[in-house]
N, C-alpha and C positions, 0 to 999 in steps of 0.2 A: 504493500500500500504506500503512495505517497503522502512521506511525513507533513509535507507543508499542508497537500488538500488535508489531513487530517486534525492538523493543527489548530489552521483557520476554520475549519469545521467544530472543533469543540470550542472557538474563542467564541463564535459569533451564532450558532445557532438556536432556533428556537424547540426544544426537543423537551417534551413535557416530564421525562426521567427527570430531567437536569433539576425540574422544582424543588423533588425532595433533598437534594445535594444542598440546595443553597439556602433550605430553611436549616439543614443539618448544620451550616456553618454560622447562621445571623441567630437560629431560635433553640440549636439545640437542646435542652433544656428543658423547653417548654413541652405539652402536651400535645400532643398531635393529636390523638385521639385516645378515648374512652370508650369500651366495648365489657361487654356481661357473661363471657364464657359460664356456662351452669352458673347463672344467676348472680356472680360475684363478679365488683368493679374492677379493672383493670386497667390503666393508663402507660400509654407507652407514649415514650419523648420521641422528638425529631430525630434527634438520634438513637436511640434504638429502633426504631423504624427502615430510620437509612442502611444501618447496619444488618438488620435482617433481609431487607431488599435486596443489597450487595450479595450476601453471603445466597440467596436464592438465584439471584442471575449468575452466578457462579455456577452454581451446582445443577443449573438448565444447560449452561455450556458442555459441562462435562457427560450427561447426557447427551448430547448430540445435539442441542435445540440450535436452530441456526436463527440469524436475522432473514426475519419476512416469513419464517414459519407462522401458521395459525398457533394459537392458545386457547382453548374455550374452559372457560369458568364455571363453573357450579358453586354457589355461596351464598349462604345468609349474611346479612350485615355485620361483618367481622374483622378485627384487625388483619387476619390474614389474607382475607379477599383484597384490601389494597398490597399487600405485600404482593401478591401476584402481580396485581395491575401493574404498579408500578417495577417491579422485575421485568415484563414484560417491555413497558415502555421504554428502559435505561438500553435493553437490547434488541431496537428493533423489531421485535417479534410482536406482532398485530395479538392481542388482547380480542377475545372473541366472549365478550359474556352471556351467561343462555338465560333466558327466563327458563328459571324451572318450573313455573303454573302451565308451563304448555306440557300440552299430550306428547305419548312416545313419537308418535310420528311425526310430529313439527321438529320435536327437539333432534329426532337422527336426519330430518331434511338440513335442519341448521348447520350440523355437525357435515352431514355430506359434501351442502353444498361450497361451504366454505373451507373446505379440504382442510380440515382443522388435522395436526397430527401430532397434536399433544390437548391433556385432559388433567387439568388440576380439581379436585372435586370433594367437597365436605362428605363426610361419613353417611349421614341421613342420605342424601341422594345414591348410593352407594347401586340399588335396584333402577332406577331410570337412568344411568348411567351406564350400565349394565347393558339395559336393553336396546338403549339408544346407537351404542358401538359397536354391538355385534356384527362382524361381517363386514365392518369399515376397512380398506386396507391401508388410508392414508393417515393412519393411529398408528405412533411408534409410540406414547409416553404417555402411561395413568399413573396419575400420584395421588392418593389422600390425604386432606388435610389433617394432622395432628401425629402418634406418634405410632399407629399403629396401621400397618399397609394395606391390611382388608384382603379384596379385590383387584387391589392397583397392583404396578411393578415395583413403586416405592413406596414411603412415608412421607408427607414435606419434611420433617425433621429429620431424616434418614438422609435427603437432598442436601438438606442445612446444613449438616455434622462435618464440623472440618474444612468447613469451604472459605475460602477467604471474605473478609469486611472491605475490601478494599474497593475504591469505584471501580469500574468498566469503561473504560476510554480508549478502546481500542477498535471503532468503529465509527462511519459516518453516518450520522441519520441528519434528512435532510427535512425541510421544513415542512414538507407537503409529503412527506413518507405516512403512510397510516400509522394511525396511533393506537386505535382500536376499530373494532366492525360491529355495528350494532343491530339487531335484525328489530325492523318495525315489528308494531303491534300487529297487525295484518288483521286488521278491524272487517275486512271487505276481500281481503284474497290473502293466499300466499306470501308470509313476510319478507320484503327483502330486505340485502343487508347493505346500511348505510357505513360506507368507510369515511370516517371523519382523520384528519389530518393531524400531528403533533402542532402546526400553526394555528388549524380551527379550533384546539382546545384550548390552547392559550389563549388565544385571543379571548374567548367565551371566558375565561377565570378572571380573566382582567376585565372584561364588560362586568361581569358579575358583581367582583370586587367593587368594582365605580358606581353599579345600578343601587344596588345595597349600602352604597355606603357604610362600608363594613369595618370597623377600625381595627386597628394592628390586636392581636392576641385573642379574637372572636371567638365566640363559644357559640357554637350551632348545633342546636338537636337534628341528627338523621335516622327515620325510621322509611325512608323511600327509597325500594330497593336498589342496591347498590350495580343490580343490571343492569337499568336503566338509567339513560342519558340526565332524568331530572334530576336525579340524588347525585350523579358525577357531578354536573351543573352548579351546584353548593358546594360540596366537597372541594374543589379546588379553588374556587376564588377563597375559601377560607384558607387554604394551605399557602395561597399567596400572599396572604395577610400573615403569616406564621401562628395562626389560629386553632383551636380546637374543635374536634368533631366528635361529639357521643351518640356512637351508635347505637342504634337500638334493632334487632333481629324481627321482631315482632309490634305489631301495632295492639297492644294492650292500652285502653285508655288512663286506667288508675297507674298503670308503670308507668306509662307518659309524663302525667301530672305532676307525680314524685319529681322525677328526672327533672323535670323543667325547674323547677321548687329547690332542689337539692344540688344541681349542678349548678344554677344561678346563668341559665340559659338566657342567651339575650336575641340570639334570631332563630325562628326556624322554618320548616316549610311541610304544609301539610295537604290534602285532597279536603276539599268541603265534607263529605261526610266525614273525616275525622277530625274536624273543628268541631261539629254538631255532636262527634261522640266525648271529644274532652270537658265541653260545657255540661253535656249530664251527668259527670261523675259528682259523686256526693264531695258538697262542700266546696265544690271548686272557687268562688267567691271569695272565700274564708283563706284561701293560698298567698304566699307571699310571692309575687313575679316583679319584686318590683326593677328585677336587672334586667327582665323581656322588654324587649323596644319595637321588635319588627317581625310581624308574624309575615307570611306570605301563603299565598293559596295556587292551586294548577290543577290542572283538567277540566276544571268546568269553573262555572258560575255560583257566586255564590248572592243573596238576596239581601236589598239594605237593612233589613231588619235582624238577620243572623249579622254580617258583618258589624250592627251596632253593638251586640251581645258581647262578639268577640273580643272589639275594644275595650268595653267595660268590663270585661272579668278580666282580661288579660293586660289593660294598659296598654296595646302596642296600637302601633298603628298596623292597618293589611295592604298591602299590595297583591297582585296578581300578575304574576309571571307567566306568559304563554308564547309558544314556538311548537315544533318538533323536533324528532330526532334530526332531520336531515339541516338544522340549525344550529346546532353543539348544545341545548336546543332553543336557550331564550332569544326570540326576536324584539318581542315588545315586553312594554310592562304598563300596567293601569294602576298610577299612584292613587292613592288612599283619598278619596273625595274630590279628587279631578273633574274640574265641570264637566258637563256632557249637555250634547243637544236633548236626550231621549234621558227620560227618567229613571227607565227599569231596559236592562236589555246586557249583552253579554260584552263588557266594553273590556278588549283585550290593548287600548290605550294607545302609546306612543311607540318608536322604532327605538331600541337599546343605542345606546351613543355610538357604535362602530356599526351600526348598522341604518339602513333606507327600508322604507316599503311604499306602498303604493298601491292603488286599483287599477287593474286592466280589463278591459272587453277581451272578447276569443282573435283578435286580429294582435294585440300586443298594442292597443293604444289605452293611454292613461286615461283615468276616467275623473270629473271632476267632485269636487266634495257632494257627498249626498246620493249618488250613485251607487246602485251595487254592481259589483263584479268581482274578479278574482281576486283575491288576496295575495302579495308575490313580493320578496326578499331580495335584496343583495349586500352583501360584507361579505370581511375572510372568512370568517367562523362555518360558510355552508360546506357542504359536504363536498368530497372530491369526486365522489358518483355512488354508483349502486355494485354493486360490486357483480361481475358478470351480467350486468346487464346495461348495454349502452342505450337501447333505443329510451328505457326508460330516464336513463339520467338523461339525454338530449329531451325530453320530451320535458324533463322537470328545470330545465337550463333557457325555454326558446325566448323568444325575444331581448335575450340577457337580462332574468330576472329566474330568481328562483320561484317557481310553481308550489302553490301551498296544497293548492284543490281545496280549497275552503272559499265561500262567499261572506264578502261583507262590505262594509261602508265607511271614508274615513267623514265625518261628522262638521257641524259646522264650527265645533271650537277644535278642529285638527286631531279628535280621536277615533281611533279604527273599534269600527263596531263590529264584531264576529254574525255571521246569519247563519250560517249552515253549511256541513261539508256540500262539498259538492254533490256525491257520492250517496247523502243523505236527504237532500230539499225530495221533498214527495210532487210531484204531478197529479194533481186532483182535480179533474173537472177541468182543465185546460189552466187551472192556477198553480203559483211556484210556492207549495206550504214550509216552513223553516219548521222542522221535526225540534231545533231547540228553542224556539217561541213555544212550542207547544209542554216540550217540560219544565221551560221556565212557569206557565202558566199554572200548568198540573201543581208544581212542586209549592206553589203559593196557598195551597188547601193544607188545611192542619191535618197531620196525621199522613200524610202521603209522606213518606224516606225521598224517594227516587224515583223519578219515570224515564222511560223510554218512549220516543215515540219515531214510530217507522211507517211506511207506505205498504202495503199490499194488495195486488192485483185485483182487482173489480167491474165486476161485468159492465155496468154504467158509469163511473166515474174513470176510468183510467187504472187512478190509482188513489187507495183511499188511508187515510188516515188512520192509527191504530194505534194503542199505548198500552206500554204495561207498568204496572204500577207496583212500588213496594210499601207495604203498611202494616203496622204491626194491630193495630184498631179499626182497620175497614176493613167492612166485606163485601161478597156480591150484593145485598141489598142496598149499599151504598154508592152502588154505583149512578142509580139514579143522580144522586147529590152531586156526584162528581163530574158530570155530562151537564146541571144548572151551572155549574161554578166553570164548566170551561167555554157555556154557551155566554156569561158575564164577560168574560176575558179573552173569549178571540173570535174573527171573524168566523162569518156562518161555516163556509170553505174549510175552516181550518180547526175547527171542532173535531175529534177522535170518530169515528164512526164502530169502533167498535174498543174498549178499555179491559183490561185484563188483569188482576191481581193474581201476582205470584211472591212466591215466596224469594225469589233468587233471580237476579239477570246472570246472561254470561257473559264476563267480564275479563278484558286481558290482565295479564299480571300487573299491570298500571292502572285498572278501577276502567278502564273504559270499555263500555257499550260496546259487545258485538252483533252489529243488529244485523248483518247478515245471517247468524244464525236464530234471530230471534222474524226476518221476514221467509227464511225456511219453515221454518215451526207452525206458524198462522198462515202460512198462502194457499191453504185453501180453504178459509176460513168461509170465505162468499162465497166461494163455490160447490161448497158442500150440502 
């Protein structure tokens, strides 16, 4: 290798490895993160972090693991799942995290399609891991996490044992090298896998860091799974601030509340319904938050009436972070009481400061305030593509603007109003219904959890409107009540023509709606 290109490669590049190095030499000391191994606290410094990272990228090497090998992950929120990650990123090697809420056969499509040929994997997954790789041939390396091998070829601490602490600087990673591959939700098909770049993650740590206003030595509660891009999204703008992060494995509401109370949490980041589940824990009022300062929310909407709840038990103020994966993933954010044209509606706010957005019509022309159409991005942070799939990443690239496939509208005091995926708007009666007008609507009735609301086919209308609902106190006799209350709140057109209480939606490992399998389920609902 040439020592100069290598030189000049480690003096100047942007390689998201290099973060944990340079909090190990400004914060070492400090807590990086806080994690509950069988229920007991654990804190480990910047430096023993970096040190155990090192000593794992070592001991991948001596394995055979090369740069630009796959890595796919199995892990609950755990200090060792960053030790991966970050092993992984210090050499090169694409970090592949899998949701494990998916079936065996999404999880060996992931694993196939991504020619993944190494498998780092916690004990519990030990059987879908199992089933997932049999017969794979592009698997050279199973290891389980902790001290005992299982299944695997190794142990991680069998890997660990004797391996040097010392960095890995003997390699070029270049700024637009993958850093990791994330497979979407696949809310509507087939996931694919979003390769996000060592430059689009940094960047996204440092928007983070600026959006949040986050000060140096931050203390962030994380209970969002660490496979997913929204919990990485926090996790490292904090690590850029040489800050702390306590993980939590589980969404227990009462361990929550503790956590927040006992750690002296000052930001964190949670889905609506588990804001709605921390407020009902006993006594929560009564808690001392008085270090909380900035709550935040993602995936959906939440209503002025919980958001006031929030503030008052909690003191913080809420923002709303929303993007996707194919954005590292925040694009916008909707500050805490930001005027708005429209009263009540799904306002995902302003563009994050290294980033643009804008409305386009299907021809790629910009559309003026108050108009709907496409929703579409541009900054460093988006993705480098889809990984084996070009027509898609050119298709999410045209006009030079990143493609959201989501509808909406930026407003007349300049904020972007969410309408509906694309994917989602229903065609009823030759009108365009926004499936989340309709469970902002629903969700406004006491006693409704969650709605969904989806299109299924109909002999006279096209396509008709259809909701399912979660309620722990309604039943089918009230559905009357909830067909008055949704005829109060939306047009004729856009009323449910047919409402469904269940007990359960299916939901990706990220809380969202897959209403493709819920417009499978009911399509022949009319036609029957």
């Amino acid at each position: 290798m040439n020592n100069h290109a290598l030189n000049r490669n480690l003096i100047e590049r942007v390689a998201l490895g290099d973060l944990l190095r340079k909090r190990s030499r400004d914060s070492g000391e400090q807590p990086a993160i806080v994690d509950f191994p069988a229920g007991e606290r654990r804190a480990t410094s910047y430096n023993e972090l970096n040190k155990r990272v090192n000593q794992l990228a070592h001991g991948l090497i001596a394995k055979g693991v090369k740069q630009g090998d796959k890595l796919a992950l199995f892990s609950t929120n755990q200090r060792d799942m960053l030790t991966v990650y970050f092993a992984c990123y210090k050499l090169g090697v694409i970090a592949v995290p899998i949701n494990f809420m998916q079936g065996v056969d999404d999880v060996r499509y992931n694993l196939e399609h991504s020619e993944t040929s190494a498998v780092i994997y916690e004990a519990m997954f030990t059987e879908l891991v199992h089933a997932s790789t049999q017969g794979n041939p592009h698997i050279k390396l199973t290891v389980q996490m902790g001290n005992t091998k299982g299944k695997s070829d190794y142990s991680l601490e069998a890997l660990l044992d004797n391996q040097s602490e010392q960095e890995v600087n003997d390699r070029i990673i270049e700024d637009r090298d993958t850093a990791h591959m994330i497979y979407t939700s696949g809310t509507t098909s087939r996931p694919k896998a979003v390769e996000s770049s060592h430059l689009a993650l940094t960047i996204a740590a440092l928007t983070g860091a600026i959006e949040l206003e986050l000060n140096r030595y931050n203390r962030m509660l994380l209970v969002l799974p660490l496979f997913h891009c929204a919990a990485l999204s926090v996790l490292h703008p904090v690590m850029m601030r040489g800050g702390c992060t306590v993980l939590h494995a589980a969404f227990d509401p009462n361990v929550i509340v503790d956590s927040l109370e006992q750690e002296k949490i000052e930001t964190a980041v949670f889905m609506p319904m588990m804001w709605h589940a921390l407020l009902a824990t006993p006594n929560v009022e009564q808690r001392d938050f008085k270090h909380f300062k900035l709550g935040v929310y993602s995936m959906a909407a939440m209503n002025s009436k919980s958001l006031e709840k929030v503030r008052k038990t909690f003191g913080c103020v809420m923002h709303l972070g929303s993007g996707q994966t194919e954005f590292a993933p925040v694009a916008c954010m909707y500050r805490d009481k930001t005027p708005t044209e429209f009263s009540e509606g799904n306002y995902w706010g302003e563009p994050v400061c290294t980033g643009e957005q804008a409305i386009i019509d299907k021809q790629g022309n910009e559309l003026p305030n108050g108009e709907a159409g496409e929703i579409v991005w541009r900054g460093p942070q988006v993705m480098s593509g889809y990984y084996k799939n070009e027509q898609a990443t050119a298709e999410a690239g045209k006009f030079g603007w990143h493609h959201t496939g989501d509808i909406g509208l930026i407003d007349n005091q300049g904020q972007l109003l969410f309408i509906d995926r694309i994917k989602d708007t229903i065609k009823s009666g030759g009108e365009n219904v926004s499936s989340q007008k309709v469970e902002q609507a629903l969700e406004l009735l006491e006693g409704i959890e969650r709605a969904a609301a989806f299109g299924v086919s109909h002999p006279h209308w096209g396509e008709a409107v259809c909701a399912c609902i979660i309620s722990a106190t309604l039943n089918e006799s009230d559905i009357p009540q909830i067909e008055a209350h949704c005829k109060a709140q939306l047009g004729q057109f856009e009323v449910p023509k047919a409402i469904f209480i269940c007990e359960a939606l299916p939901v990706t490992g990220t809380g969202k709606v897959r209403k493709v399998e819920l417009r499978e389920q009911y399509r022949r609902v009319f036609s029957d």
